[in-house]
C-alpha positions as CSV (number, residue, x, y, z in Angstrom):
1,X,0.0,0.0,0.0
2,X,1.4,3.6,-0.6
3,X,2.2,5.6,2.5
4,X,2.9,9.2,3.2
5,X,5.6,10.3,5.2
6,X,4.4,13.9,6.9
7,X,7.9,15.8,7.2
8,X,7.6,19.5,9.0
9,X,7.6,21.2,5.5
10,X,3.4,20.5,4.9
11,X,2.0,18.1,2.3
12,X,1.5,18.2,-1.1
13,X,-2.5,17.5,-2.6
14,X,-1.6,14.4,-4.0
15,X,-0.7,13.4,-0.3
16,X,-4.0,14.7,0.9
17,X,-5.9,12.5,-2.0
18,X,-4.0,9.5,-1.5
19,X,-4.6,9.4,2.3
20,X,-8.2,11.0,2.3
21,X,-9.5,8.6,-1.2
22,X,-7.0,6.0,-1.7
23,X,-6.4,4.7,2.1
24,X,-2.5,5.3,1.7
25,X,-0.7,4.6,5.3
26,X,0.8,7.6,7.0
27,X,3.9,7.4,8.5
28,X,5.9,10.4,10.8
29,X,9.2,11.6,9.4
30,X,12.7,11.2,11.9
31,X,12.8,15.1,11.6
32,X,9.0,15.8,12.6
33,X,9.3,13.3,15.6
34,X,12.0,16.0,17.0
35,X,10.4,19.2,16.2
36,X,7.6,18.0,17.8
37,X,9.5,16.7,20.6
38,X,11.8,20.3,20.8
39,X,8.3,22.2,20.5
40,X,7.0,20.3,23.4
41,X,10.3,21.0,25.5
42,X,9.5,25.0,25.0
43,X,5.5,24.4,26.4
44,X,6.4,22.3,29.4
45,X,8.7,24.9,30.4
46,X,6.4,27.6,30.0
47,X,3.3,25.4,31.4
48,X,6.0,25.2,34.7
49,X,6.1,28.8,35.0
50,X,4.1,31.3,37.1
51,X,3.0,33.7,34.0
52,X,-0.1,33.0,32.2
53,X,0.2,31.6,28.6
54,X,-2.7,31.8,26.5
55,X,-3.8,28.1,25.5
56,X,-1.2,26.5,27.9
57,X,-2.3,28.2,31.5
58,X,-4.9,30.0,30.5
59,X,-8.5,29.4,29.3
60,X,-10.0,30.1,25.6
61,X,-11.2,32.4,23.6
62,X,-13.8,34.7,25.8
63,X,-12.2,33.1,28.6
64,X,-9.0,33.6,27.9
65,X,-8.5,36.2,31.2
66,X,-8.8,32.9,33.6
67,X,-5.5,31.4,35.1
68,X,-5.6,27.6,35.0
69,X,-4.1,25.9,38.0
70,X,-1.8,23.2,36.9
71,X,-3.8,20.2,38.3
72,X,-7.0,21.6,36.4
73,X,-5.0,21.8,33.0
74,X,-5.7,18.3,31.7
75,X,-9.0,18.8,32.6
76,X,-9.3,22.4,30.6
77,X,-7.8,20.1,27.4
78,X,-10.7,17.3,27.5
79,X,-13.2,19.9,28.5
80,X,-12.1,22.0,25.1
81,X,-12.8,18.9,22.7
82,X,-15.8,18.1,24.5
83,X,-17.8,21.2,24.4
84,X,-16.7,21.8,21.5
85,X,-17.5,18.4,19.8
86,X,-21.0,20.3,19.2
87,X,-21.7,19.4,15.8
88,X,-25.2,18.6,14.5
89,X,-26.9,17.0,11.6
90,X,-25.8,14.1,9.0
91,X,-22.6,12.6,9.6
92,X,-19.8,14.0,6.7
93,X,-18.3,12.3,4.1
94,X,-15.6,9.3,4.9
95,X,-13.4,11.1,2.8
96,X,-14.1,14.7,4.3
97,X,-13.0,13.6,7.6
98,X,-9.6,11.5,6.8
99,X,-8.2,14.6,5.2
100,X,-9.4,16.8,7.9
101,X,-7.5,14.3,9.7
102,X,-4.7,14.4,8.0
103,X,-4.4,18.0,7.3
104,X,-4.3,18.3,11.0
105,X,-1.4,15.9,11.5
106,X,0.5,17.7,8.7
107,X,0.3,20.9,10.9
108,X,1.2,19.0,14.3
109,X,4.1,17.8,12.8
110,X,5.1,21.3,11.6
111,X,6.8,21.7,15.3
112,X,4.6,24.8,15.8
113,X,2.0,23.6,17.7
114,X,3.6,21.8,21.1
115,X,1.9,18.9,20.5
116,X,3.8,15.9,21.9
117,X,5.0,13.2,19.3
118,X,3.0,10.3,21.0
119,X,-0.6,12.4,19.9
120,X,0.9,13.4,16.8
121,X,1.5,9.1,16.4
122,X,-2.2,8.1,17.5
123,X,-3.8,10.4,14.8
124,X,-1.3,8.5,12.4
125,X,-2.5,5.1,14.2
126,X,-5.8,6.1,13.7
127,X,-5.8,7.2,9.7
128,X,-3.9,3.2,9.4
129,X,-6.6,1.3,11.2
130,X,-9.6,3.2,9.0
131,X,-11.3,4.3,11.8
132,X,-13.6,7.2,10.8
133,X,-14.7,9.8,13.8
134,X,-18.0,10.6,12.8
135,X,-18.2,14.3,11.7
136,X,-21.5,16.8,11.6
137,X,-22.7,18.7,8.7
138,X,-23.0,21.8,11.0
139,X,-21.2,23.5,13.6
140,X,-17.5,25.7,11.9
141,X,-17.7,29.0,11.3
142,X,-14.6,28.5,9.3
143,X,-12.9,30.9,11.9
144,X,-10.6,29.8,14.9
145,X,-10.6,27.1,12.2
146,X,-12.7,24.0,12.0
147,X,-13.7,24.1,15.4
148,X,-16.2,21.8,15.9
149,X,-15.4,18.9,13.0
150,X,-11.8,18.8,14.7
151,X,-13.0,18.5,18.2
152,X,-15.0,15.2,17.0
153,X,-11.7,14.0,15.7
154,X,-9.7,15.0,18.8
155,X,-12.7,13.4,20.9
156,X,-12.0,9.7,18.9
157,X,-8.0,10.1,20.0
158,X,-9.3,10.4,24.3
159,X,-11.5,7.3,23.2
160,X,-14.9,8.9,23.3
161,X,-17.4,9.8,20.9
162,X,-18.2,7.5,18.0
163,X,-16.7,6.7,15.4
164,X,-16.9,4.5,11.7
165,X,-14.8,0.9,11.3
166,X,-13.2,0.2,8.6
167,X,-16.5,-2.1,8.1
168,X,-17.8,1.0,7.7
169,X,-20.1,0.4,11.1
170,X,-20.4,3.4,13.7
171,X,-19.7,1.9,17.0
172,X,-18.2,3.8,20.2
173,X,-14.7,4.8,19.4
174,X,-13.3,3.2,22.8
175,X,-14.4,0.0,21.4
176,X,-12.6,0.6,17.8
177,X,-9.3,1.7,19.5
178,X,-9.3,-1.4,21.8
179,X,-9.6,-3.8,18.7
180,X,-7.1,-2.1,16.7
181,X,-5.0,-1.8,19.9
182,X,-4.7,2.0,19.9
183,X,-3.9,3.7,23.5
184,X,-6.3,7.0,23.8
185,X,-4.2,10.5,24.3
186,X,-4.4,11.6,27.6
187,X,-4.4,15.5,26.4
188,X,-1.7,17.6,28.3
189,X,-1.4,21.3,28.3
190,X,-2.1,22.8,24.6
191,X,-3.1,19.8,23.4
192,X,-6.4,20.1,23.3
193,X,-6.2,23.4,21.8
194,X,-4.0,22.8,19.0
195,X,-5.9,19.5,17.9
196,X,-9.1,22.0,16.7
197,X,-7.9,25.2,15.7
198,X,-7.2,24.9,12.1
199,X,-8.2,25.6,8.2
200,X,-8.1,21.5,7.7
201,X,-11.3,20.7,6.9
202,X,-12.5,23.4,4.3
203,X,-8.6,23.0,2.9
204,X,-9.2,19.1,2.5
205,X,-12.6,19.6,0.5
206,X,-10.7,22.4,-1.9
207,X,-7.9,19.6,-2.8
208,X,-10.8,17.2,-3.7
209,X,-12.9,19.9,-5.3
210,X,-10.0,21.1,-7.5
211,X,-9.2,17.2,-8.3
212,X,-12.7,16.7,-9.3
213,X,-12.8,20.0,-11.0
214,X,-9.8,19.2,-13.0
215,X,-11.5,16.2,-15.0
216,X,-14.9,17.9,-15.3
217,X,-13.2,20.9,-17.1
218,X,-11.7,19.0,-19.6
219,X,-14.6,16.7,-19.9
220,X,-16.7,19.8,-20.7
221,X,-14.6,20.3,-23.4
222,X,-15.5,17.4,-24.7
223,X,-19.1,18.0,-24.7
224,X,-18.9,21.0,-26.0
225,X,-17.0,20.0,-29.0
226,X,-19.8,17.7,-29.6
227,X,-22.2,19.9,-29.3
228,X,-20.9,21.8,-31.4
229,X,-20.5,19.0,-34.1
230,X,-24.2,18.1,-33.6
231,X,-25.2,21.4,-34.4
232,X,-23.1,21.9,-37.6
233,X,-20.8,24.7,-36.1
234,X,-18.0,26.2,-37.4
235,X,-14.5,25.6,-35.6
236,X,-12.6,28.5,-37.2
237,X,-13.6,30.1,-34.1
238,X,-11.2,27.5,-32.2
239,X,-8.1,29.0,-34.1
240,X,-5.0,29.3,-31.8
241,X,-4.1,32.9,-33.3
242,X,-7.9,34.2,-32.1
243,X,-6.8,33.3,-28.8
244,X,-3.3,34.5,-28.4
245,X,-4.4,37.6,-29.0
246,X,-6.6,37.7,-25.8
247,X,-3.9,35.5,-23.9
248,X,-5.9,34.2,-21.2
249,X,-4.1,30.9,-20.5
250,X,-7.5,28.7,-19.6
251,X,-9.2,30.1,-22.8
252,X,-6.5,28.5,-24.9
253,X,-6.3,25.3,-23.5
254,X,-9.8,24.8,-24.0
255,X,-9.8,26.3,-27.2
256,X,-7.2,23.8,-28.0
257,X,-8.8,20.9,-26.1
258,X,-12.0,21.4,-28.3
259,X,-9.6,21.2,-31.5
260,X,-8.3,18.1,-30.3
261,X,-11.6,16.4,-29.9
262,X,-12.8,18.1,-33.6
263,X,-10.0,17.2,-35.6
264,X,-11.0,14.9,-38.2
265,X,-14.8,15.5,-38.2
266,X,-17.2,15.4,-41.0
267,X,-19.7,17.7,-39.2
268,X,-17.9,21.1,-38.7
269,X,-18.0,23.9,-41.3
270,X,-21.6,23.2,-42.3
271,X,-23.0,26.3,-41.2
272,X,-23.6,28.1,-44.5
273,X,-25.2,24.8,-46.1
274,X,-29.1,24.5,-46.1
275,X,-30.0,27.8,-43.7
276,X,-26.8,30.1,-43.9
277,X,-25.4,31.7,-40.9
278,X,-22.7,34.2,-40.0
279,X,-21.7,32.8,-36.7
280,X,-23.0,30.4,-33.7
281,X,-24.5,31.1,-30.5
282,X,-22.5,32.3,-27.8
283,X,-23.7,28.7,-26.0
284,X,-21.2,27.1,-29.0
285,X,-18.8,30.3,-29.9
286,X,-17.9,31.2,-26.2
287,X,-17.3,27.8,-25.0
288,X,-13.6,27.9,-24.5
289,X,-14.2,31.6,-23.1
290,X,-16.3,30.5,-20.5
291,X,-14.7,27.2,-19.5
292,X,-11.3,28.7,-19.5
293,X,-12.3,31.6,-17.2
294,X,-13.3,29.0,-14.7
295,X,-9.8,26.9,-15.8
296,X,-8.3,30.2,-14.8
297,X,-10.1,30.4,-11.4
298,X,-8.7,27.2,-10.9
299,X,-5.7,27.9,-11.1
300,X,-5.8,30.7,-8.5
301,X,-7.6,28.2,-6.1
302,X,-4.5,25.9,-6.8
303,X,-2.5,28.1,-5.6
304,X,-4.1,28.8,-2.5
305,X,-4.3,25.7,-1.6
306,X,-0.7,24.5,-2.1
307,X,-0.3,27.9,0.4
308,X,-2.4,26.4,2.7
309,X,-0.8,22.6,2.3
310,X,2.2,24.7,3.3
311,X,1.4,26.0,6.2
312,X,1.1,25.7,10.0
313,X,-2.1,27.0,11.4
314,X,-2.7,27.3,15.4
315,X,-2.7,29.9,18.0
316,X,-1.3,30.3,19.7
317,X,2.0,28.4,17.5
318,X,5.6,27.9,18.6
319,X,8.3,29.8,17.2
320,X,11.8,28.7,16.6
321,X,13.0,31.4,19.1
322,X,11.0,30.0,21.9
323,X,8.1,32.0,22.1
324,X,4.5,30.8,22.2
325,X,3.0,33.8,20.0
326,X,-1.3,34.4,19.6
327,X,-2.0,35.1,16.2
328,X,-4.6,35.0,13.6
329,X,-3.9,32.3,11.0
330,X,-6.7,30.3,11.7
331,X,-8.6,33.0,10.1
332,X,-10.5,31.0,6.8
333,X,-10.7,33.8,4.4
334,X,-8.1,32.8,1.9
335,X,-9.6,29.7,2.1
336,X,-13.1,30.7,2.0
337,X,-13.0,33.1,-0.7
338,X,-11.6,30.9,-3.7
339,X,-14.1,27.9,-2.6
340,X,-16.7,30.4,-3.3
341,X,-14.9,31.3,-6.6
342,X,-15.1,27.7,-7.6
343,X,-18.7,27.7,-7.1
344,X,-19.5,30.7,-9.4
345,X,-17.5,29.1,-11.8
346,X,-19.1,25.8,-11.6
347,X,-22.5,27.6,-12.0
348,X,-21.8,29.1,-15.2
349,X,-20.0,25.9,-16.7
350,X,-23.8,24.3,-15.6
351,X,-25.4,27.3,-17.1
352,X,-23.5,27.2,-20.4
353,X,-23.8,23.6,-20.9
354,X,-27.9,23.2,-20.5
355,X,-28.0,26.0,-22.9
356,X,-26.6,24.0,-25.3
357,X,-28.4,20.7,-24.6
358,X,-31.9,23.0,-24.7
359,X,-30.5,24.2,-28.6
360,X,-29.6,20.5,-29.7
361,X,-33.7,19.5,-28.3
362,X,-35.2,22.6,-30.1
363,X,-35.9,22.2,-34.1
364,X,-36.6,26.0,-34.6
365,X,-32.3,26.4,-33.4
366,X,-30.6,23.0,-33.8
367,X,-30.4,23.1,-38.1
368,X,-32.3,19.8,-38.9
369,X,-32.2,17.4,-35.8
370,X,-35.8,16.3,-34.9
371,X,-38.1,17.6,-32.1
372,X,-36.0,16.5,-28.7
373,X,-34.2,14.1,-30.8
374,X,-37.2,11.9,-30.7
375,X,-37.7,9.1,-32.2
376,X,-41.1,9.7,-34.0
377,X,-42.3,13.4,-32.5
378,X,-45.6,13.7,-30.7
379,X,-45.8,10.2,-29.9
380,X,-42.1,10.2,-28.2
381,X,-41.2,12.8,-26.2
382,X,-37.1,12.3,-26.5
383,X,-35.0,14.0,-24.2
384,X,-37.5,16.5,-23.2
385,X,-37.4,16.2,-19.6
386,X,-33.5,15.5,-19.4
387,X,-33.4,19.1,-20.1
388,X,-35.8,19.7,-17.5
389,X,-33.8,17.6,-15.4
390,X,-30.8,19.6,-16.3
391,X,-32.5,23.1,-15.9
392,X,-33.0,21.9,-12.2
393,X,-29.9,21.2,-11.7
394,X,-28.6,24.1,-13.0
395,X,-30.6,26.7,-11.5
396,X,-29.7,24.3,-8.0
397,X,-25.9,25.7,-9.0
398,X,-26.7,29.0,-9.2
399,X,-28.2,28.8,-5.4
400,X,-25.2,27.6,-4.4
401,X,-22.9,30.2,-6.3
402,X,-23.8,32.6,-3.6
403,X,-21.2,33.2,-1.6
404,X,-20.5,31.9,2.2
405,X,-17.7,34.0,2.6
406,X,-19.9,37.3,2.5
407,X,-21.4,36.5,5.5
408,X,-20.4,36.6,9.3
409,X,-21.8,36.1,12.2
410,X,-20.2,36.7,15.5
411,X,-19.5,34.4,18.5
412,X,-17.7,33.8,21.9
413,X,-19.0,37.1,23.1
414,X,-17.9,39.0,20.4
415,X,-13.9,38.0,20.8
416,X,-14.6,36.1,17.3
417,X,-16.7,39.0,15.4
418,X,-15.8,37.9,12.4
419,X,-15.6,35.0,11.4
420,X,-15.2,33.8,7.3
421,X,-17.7,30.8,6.5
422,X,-15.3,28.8,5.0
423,X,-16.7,25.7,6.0
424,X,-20.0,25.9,4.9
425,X,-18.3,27.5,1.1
426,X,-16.5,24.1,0.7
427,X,-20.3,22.5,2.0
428,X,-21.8,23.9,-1.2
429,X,-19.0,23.9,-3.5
430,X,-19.2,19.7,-3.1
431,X,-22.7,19.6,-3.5
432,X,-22.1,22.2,-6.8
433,X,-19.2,19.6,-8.2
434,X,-22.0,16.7,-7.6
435,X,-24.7,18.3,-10.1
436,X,-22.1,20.1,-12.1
437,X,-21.4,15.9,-13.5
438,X,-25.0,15.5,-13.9
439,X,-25.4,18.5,-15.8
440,X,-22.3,17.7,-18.1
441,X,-23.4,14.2,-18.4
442,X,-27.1,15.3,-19.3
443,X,-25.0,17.6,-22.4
444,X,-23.0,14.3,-23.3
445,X,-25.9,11.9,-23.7
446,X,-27.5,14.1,-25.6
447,X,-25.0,15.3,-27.6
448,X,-23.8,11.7,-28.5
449,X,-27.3,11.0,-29.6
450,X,-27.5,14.3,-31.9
451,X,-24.6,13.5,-33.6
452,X,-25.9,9.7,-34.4
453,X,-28.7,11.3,-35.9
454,X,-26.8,13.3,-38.3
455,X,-26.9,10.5,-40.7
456,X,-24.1,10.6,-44.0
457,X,-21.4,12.5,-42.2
458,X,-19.0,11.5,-40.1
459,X,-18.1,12.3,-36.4
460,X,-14.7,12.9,-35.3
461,X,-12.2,9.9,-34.5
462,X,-12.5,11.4,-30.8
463,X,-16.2,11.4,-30.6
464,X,-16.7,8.7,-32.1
465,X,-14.6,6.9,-29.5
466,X,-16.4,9.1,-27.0
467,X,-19.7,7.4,-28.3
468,X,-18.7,3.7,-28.9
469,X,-17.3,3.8,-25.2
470,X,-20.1,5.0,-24.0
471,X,-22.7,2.7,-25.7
472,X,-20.5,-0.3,-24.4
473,X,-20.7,0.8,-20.8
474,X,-24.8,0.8,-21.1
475,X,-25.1,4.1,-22.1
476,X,-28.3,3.5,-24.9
477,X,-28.5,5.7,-27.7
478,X,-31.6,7.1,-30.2
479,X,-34.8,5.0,-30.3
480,X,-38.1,5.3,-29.3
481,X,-39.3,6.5,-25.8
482,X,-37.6,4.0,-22.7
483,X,-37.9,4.8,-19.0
484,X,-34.6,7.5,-19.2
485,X,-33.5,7.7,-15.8
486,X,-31.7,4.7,-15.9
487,X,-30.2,6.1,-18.8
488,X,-29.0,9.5,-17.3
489,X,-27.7,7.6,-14.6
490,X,-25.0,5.5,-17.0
491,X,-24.2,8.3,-18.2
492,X,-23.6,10.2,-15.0
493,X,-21.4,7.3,-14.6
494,X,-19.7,7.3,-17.3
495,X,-18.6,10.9,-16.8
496,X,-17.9,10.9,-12.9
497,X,-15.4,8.0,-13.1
498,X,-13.8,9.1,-15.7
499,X,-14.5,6.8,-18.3
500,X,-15.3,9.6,-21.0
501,X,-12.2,11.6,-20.6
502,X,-10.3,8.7,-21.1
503,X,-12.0,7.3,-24.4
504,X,-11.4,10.7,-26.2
505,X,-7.3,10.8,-24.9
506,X,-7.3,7.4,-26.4
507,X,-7.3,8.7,-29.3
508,X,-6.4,12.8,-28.6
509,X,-3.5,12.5,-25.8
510,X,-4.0,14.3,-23.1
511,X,-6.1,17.2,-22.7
512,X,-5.0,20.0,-20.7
């Protein structure tokens, strides 16, 4: 099995994807085992002293004025993860929750936190055995980090709480750490503290997002070019020297990405046949405008999150001088703002798409294909209601496109006033990649049917490879009226796993 070694240095997104998707082992680097030991050396010395430290001898947030007695300390750590192990509603993603985990253990073993090496190995321990603490929808404001997911987790490490087996059944987590022969932490001073203050969860669902975003973008290329085929567009309008001279770098590579997939066909450059026209609908022309403004978004939420990977957020964090410093880094604006980026940009990849599956179903704007693509009109409805199905979708995307990040509502008696949301932005954005498939699968399987209809001329090699693969994998083509939901779902399939992108590189290379 592939492991990860977390070093003090941060982790890269494929580290996060391996661990939190493909199960990868983690393992703790020589040189992390001392920092963490050397940062723990500088909090014991200060937890021995008469001065108040915040988040060592002191309590939190509104209550950070109190002076904790040492013999209360350890209690002040297991009271902090279990107040605030508040969440509420349905449990999170399996996935969600091992990179939150993860993320957190890349930042423990920065050195920065005082967090001793024997925690920093249970949360490792805990990541190899598959055991899952079981996470809430609801309760981070994104700010003082992801307060309430992490204290779940850091309540599975003391052995409380539940959690989800490898089996993938919820039992106590006592019970899972006794049959996987894990010791629970007994927290010491910071501990407790440092185990829930951080960007990890929202960070872990932007490395997934941007994954998932990556192979929709280039798959929407694909559709497009299709779309555009079915509809006897012109590809002049793909020309490499139309984009350099607007040198947006996501514009071109989809221009060129919708070249790739076009080169070869039989179906472009009929636009002046039987009903002349100057030019195609913005739905066709501005594709790679459109999906490379969103490629470009991308790449600005890339670079955010290798930031992020790259960092150590607690407060109060240990420097290499030997102070214990307060700070702000938890804060989950730079986070926050580029998941809500992402879901503007996956709203109007939605929106452009459906408009172009609405002019491939309608015969006053799709240049000769029948009514819906039905098989006999009137008595078959065709692919009417996909597009209805679509339009939901879609207009569900442009809910979500509102931003989280504009909103803030204060808390702990106004010592948190503002707080960024970032949580609840990478909620949405998942739920926006989810349809975002659907809607681009909806665009494929009706695109791939348009073009079948266009009977004497001849697809591209690359959608026509597009279209054999997808009719082996279940995916049925034209014909009278069937019950379509089964249907749509093959083809959501068939997008989502990747299976699409992968016919048409077959034969294109790699897209970009």
């Amino acid at each position: 099995m592939h492991t990860v070694v977390v070093g003090t240095a941060g982790v890269t997104a494929s580290d996060v994807l391996a661990v939190a998707r493909g199960g990868a082992r983690v393992e703790l680097s020589e040189e992390a085992v001392a920092a963490l030991a050397a940062a723990r050396e500088i909090v014991d010395a200060l937890a021995a002293k008469p001065d108040p430290v915040y988040g060592v001898s002191t309590g939190f947030g509104a209550l950070a004025t109190r002076h904790i007695s040492p013999e209360l300390r350890a209690q002040l750590q297991r009271n902090i993860v279990r107040s605030h192990a508040a969440g509420m509603g349905p449990a999170v993603e399996r996935e969600v929750v091992r990179a939150l985990m993860f993320l957190r253990l890349k930042t423990v073993c920065s050195g920065h936190t005082g967090v001793r090496p024997e925690v920093a190995q249970t949360m490792a321990d805990l990541l190899n055995a598959g055991i899952t603490p079981v996470v809430h929808e609801y309760g981070s404001l994104g700010c003082s980090g992801d307060l309430a997911p992490l204290s779940h987790c850091a309540l599975a490490l003391m052995g409380e709480g539940d959690a989800e087996g490898p089996d993938g059944v919820v039992r106590p987590a006592a019970e899972l750490l006794a049959a996987h022969g894990i010791q629970p932490v007994e927290l010491r001073e910071k501990e407790g503290l440092a185990l829930l203050n951080g960007t990890d969860g929202m960070l872990g669902m932007l490395v997934m997002a941007l994954a998932d975003l990556d192979m929709l973008y280039r798959s929407a290329d694909i559709t497009a070019a299709l779309s555009l085929e079915a509809l006897l567009g012109t590809d002049r309008v793909l020309a490499p020297e139309l984009h350099a001279i607007r040198p947006h770098p996501g514009q071109a590579a989809s221009a060129a990405n919708m070249l790739a997939v076009l080169k070869g066909s039989g179906l472009t450059g009929h636009h002046q046949d039987d009903a002349p026209r100057v030019q195609d609908a913005y739905s066709v022309r501005c594709a790679p405008q459109v999906a490379g403004a969103g490629r470009d978004t991308m790449a600005h939420a890339r670079l955010v999150a290798d930031r992020e990977l790259a960092s150590a957020v607690d407060n109060p964090v240990v420097l290499p001088d030997g102070r214990v410093e307060s700070n702000g880094n938890f804060h989950g604006a730079p986070v926050a703002y580029v998941l809500d980026f992402l879901a503007i940009a996956a709203a109007d990849l939605g929106s452009i798409a459906e408009r172009r599956t609405d002019r491939l179903l309608d015969k006053n704007r799709s240049h000769g294909l029948p009514p819906f693509l039905a098989d006999d009109a009137g008595v078959d409805s065709g692919l009417m209601i996909a597009q209805y199905t679509q339009a939901a979708l879609v207009s569900e995307l442009k809910r979500l496109a509102v931003p989280a990040s504009a909103d803030s509502i204060p808390s702990s008696a106004m010592q948190e006033d503002h707080v960024s949301m970032g949580w609840s932005a990478a909620r949405k954005l998942r739920t926006a990649v989810d349809n975002l498939t659907r809607v681009i699968a909806i665009e494929f399987y009706a695109a791939a049917r348009a073009v079948e209809l266009r009977e004497g001329l001849t697809p591209a090699p690359a959608s026509r490879a597009a279209i054999d693969a997808a009719r082996e994998a279940g995916v049925e083509g034209a014909g009278p009226d069937r019950f379509l939901a089964p249907d749509l779902a093959a083809a959501d399939a068939f997008v989502r796993d990747g299976r699409l992108l992968a016919a048409v590189e077959k034969v294109t290379g790699p897209l970009q």
